[in-house]
N, CA and C atoms as a LAMMPS dump frame, in Angstrom:
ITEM: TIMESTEP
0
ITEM: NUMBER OF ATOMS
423
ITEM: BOX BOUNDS ff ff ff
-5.0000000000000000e+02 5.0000000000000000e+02
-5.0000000000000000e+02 5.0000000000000000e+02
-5.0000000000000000e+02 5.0000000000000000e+02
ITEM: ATOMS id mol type element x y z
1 1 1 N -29.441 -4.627 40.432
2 1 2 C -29.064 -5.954 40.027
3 1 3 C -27.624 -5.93 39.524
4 2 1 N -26.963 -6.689 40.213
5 2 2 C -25.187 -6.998 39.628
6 2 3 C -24.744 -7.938 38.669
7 3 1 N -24.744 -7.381 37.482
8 3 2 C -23.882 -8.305 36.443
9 3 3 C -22.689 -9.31 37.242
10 4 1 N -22.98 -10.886 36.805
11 4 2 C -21.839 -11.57 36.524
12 4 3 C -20.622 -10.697 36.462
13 5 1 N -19.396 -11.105 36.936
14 5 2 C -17.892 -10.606 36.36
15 5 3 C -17.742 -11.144 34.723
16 6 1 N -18.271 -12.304 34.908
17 6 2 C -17.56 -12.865 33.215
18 6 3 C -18.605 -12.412 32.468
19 7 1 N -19.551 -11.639 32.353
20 7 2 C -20.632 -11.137 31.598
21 7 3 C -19.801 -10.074 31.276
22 8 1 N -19.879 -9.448 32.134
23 8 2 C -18.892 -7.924 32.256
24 8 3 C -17.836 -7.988 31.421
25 9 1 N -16.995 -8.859 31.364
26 9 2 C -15.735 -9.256 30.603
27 9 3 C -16.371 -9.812 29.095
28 10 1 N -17.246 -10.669 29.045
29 10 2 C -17.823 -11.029 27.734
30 10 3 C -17.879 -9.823 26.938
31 11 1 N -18.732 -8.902 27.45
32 11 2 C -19.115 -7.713 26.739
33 11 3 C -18.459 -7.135 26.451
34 12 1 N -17.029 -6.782 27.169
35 12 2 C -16.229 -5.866 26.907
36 12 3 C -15.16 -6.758 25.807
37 13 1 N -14.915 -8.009 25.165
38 13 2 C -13.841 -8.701 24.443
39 13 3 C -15.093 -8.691 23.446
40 14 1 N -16.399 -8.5 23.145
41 14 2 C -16.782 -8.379 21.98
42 14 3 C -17.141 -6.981 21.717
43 15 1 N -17.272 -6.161 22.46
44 15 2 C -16.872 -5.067 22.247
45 15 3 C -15.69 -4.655 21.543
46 16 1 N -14.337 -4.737 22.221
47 16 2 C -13.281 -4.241 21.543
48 16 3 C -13.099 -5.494 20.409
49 17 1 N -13.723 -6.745 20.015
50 17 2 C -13.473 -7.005 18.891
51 17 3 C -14.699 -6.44 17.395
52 18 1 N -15.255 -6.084 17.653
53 18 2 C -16.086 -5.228 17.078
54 18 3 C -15.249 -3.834 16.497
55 19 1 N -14.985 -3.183 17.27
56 19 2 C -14.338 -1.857 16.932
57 19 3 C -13.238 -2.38 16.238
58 20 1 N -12.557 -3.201 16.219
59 20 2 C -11.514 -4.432 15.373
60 20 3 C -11.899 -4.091 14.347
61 21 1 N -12.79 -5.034 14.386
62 21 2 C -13.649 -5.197 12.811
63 21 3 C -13.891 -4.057 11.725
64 22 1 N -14.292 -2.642 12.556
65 22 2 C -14.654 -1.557 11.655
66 22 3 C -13.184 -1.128 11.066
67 23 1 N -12.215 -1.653 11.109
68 23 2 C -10.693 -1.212 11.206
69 23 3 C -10.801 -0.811 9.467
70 24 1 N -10.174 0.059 8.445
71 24 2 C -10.234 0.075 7.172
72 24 3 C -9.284 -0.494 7.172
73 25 1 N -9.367 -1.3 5.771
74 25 2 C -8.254 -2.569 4.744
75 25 3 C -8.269 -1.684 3.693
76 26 1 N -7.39 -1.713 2.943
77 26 2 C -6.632 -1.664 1.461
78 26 3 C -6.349 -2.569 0.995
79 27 1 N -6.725 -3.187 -0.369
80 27 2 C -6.129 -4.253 -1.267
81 27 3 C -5.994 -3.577 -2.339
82 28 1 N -4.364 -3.903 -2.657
83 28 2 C -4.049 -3.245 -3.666
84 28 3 C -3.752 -4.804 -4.555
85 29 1 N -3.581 -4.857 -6.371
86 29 2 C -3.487 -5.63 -6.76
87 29 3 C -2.911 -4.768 -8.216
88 30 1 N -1.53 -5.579 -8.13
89 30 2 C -0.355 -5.211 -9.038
90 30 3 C 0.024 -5.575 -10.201
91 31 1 N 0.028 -5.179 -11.168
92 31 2 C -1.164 -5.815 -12.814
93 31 3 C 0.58 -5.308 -13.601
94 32 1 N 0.665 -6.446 -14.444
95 32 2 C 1.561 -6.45 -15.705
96 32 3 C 3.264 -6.647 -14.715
97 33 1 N 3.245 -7.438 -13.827
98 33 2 C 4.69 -7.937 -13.715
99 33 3 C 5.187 -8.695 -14.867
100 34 1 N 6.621 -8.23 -14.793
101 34 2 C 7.083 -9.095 -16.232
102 34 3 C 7.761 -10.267 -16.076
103 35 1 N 8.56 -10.816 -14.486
104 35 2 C 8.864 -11.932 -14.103
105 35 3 C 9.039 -11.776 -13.062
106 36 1 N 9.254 -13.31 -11.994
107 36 2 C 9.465 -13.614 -10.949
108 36 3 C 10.805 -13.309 -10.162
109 37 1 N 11.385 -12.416 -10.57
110 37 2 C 12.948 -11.845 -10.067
111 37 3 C 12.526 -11.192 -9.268
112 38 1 N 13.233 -11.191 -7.909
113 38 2 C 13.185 -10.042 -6.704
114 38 3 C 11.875 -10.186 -6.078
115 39 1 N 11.595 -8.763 -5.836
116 39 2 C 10.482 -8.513 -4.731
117 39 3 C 9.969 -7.549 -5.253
118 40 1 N 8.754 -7.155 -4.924
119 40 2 C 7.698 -6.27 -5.024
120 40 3 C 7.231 -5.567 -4.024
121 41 1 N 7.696 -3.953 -3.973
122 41 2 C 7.84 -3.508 -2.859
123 41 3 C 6.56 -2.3 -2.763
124 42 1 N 6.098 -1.726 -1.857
125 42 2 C 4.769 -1.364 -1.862
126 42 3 C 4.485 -0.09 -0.873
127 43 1 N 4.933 1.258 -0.999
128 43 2 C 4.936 2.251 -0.21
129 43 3 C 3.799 2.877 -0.146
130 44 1 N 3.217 3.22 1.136
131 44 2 C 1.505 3.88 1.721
132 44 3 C 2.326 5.308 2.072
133 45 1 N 1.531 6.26 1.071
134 45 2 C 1.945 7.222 2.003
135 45 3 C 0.482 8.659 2.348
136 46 1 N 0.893 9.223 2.838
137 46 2 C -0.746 9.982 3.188
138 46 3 C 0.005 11.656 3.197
139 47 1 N 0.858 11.869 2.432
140 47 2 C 1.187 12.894 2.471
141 47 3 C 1.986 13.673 1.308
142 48 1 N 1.728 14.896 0.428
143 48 2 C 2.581 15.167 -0.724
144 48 3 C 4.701 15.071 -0.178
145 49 1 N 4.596 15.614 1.32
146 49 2 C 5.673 16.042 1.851
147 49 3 C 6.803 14.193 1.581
148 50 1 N 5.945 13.275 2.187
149 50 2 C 6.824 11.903 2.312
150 50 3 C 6.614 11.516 1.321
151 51 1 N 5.658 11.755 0.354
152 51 2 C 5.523 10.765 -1.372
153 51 3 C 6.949 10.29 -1.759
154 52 1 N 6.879 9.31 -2.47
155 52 2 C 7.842 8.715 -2.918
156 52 3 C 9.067 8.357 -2.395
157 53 1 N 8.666 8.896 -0.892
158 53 2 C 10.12 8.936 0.283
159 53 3 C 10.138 7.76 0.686
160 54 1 N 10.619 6.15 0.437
161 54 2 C 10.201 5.129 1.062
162 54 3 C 10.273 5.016 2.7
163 55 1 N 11.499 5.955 2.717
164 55 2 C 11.759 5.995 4.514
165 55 3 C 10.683 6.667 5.401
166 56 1 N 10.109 7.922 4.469
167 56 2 C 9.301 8.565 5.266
168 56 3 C 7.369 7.593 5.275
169 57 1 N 7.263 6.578 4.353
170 57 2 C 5.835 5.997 4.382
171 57 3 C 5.577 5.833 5.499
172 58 1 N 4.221 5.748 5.404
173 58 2 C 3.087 5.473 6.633
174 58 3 C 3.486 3.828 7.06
175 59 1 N 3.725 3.419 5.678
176 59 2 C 3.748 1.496 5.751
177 59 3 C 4.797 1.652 4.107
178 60 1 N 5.571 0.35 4.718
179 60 2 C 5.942 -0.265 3.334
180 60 3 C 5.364 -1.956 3.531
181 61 1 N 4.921 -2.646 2.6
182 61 2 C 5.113 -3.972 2.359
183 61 3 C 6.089 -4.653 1.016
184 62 1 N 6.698 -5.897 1.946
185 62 2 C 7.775 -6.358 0.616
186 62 3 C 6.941 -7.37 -0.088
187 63 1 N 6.863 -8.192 -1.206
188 63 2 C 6.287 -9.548 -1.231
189 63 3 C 7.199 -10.022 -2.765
190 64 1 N 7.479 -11.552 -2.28
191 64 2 C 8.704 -11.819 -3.666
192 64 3 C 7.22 -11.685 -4.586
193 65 1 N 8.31 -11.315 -5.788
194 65 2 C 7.69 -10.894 -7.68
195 65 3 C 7.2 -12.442 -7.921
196 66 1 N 6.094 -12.205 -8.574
197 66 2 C 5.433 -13.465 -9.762
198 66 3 C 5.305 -12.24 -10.716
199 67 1 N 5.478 -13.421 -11.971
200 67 2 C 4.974 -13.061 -13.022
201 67 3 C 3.645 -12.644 -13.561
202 68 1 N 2.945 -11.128 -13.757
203 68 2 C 1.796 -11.194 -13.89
204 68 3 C 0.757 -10.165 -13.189
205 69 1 N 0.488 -10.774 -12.269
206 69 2 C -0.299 -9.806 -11.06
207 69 3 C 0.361 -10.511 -9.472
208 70 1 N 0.074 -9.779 -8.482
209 70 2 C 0.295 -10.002 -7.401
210 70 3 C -0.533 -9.088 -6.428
211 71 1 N -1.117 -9.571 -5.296
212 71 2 C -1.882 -8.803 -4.571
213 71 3 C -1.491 -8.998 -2.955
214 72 1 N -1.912 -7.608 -2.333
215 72 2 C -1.346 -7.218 -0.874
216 72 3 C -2.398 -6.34 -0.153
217 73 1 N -2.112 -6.297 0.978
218 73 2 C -3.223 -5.938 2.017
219 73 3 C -2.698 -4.924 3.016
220 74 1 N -3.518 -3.706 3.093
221 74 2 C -2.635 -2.537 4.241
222 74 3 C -3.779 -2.971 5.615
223 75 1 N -3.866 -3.322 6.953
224 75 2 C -5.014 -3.086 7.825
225 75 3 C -5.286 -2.117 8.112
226 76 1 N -5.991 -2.061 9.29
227 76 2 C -5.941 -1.145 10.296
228 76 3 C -5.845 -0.023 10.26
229 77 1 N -6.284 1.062 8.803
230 77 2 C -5.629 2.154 8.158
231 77 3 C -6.955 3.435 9.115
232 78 1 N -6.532 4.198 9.038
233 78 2 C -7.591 4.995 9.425
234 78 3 C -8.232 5.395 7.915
235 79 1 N -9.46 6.013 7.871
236 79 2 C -10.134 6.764 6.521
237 79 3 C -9.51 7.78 6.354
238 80 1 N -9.291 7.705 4.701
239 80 2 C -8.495 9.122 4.793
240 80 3 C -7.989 9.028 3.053
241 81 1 N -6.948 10.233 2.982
242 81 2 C -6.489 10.099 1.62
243 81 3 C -4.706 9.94 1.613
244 82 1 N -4.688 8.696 0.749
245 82 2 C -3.641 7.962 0.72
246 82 3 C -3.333 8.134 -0.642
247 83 1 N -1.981 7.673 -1.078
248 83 2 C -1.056 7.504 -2.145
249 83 3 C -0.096 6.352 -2.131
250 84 1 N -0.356 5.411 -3.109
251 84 2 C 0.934 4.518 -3.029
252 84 3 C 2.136 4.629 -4.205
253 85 1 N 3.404 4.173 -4.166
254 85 2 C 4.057 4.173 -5.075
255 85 3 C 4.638 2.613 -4.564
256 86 1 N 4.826 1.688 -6.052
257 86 2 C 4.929 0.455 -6.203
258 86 3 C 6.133 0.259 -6.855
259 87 1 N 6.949 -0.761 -6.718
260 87 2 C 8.347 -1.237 -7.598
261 87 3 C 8.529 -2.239 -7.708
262 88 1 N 9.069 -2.901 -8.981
263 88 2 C 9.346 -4.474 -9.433
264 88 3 C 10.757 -4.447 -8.748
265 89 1 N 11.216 -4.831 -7.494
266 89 2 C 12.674 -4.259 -6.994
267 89 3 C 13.516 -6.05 -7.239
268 90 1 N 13.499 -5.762 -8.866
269 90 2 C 14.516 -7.292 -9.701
270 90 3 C 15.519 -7.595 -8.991
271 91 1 N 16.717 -6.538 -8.298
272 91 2 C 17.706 -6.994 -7.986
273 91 3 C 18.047 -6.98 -6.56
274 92 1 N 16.727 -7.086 -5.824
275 92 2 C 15.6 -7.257 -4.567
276 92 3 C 17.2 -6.508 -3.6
277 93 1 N 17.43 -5.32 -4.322
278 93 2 C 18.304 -4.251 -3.442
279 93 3 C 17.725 -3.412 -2.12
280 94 1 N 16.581 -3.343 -2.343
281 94 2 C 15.56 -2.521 -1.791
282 94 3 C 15.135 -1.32 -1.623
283 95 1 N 15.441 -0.763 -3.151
284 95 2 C 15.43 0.28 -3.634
285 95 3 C 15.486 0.14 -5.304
286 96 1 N 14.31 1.33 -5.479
287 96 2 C 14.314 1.429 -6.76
288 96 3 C 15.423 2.051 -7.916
289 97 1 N 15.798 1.463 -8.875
290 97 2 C 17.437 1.532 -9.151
291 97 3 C 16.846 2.951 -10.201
292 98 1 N 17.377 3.772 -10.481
293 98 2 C 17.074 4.477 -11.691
294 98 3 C 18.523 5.263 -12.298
295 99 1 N 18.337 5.374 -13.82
296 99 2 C 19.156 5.982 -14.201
297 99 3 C 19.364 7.209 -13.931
298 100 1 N 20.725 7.844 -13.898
299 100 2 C 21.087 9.443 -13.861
300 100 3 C 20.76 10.055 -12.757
301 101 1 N 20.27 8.917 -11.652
302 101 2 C 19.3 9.714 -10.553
303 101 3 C 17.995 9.371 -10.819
304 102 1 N 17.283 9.297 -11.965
305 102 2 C 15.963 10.308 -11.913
306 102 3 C 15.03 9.192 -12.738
307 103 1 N 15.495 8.757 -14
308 103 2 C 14.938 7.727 -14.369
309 103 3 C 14.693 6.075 -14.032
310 104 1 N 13.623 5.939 -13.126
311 104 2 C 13.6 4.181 -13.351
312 104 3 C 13.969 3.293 -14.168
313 105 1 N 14.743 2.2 -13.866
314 105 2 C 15.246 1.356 -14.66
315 105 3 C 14.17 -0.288 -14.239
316 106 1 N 13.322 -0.583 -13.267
317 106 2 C 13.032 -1.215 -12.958
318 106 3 C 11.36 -0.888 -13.121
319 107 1 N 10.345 -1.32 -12.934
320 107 2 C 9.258 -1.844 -13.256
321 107 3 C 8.484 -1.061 -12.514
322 108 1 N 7.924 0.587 -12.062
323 108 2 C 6.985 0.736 -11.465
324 108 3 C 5.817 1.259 -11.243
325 109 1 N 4.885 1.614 -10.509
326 109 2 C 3.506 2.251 -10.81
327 109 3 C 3.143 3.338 -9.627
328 110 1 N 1.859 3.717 -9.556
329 110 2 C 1.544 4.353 -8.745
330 110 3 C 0.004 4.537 -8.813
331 111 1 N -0.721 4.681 -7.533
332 111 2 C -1.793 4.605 -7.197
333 111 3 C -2.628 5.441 -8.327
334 112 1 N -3.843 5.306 -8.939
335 112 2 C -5.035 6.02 -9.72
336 112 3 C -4.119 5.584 -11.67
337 113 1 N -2.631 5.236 -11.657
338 113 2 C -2.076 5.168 -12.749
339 113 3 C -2.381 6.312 -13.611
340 114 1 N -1.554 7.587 -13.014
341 114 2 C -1.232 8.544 -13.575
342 114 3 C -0.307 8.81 -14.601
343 115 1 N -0.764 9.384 -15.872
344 115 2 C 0.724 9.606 -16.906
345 115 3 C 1.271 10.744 -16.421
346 116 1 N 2.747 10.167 -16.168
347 116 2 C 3.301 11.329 -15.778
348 116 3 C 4.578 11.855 -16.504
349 117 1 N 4.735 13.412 -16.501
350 117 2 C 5.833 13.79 -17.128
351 117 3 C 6.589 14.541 -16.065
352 118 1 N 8.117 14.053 -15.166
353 118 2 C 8.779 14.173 -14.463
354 118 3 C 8.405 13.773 -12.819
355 119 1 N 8.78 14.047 -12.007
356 119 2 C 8.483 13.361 -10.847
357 119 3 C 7.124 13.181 -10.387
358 120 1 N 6.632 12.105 -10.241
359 120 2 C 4.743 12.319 -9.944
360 120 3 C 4.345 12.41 -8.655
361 121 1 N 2.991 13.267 -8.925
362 121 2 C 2.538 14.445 -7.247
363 121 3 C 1.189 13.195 -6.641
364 122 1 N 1.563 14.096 -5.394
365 122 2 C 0.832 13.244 -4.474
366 122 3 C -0.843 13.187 -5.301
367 123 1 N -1.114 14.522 -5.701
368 123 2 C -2.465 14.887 -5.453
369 123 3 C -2.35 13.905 -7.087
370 124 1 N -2.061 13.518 -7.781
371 124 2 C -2.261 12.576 -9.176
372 124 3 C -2.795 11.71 -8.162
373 125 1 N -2.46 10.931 -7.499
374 125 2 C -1.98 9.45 -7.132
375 125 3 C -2.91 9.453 -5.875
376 126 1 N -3.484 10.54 -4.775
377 126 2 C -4.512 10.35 -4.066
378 126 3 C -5.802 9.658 -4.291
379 127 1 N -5.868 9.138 -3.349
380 127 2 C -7.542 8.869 -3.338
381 127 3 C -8.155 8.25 -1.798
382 128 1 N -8.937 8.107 -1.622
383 128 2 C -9.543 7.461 -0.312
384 128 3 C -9.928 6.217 -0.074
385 129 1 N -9.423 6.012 1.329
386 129 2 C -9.716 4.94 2.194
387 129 3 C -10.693 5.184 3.013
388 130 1 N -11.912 4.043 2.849
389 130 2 C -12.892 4.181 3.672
390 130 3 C -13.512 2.89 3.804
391 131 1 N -13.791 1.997 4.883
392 131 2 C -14.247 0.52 4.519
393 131 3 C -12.871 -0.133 3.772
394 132 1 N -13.751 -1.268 3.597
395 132 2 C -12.543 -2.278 2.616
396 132 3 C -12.791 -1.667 1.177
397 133 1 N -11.882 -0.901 0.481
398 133 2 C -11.07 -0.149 -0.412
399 133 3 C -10.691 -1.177 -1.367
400 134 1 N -10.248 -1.4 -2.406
401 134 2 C -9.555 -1.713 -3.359
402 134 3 C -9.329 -0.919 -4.32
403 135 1 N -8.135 -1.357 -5.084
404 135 2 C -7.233 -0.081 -5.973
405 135 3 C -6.402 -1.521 -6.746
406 136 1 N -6.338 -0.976 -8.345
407 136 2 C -5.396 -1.711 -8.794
408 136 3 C -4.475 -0.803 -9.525
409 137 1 N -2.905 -1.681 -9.339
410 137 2 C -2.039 -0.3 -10.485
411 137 3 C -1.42 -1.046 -10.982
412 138 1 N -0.817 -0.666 -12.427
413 138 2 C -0.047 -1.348 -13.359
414 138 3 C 1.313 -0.719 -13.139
415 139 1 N 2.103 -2.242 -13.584
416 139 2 C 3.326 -1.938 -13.443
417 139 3 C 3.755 -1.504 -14.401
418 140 1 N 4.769 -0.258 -14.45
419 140 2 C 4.791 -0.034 -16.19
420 140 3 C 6.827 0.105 -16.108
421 141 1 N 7.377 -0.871 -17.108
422 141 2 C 8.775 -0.781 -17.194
423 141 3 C 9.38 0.238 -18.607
């Protein structure tokens, strides 16, 4: 017995929208902005080697600053273990400004909100993506 052509085709566009669907999301949601200046910039990274490298992330997202909280969405991520590093970027340069080199001068956080003393490691700030994920981090200035 011969399937229809457009059966054939039905099956296969809910098919590949299905496998769509299983796609992993990230919502991250960005706690203690102190005002609406600039942008809020948002680096994915899945590796100790690119951490904090904005050039080297998996993903960056920009989104202008509110005061407060603000929330953002990664798709399509595979499962796995990720790290973000976050910035209040006030003088929406697109880059995080810091003193001497080394110290932040601007507003930022990082995934699990690790205290940290000198540059912070991937493995603080890891954790996993699996399904729809959520993670919140504070901004700390």
């Amino acid at each position: 017995m011969k399937l229809p052509l457009f059966v054939l085709l039905l099956c296969s566009v809910l098919a590949s929208g299905a496998a769509l669907a299983e796609g992993n999301t990230l919502s991250v949601t960005l706690n203690g902005l102190k005002n609406a200046q600039g942008n809020v910039r948002v680096g994915l990274y899945q590796d100790s080697d690119s951490f904090r490298k904005e050039s080297r992330a998996l993903a960056v997202e920009e989104i202008p600053a509110r005061a407060g909280s603000v929330k953002l969405r990664f798709a399509d991520l595979a499962a796995g273990r990720y790290a973000i590093m976050a910035y209040h970027d006030e003088d929406a340069n697109g880059q995080l400004n810091r003193r001497f080199g080394m110290f932040p001068t601007e507003g930022y956080g990082l995934s699990n909100n690790p205290t940290v003393v000198g540059p912070p490691a991937f493995a603080d700030s890891a954790f996993e993506v699996a399904g729809a994920t959520r993670i919140s981090i504070d901004i700390r200035y």
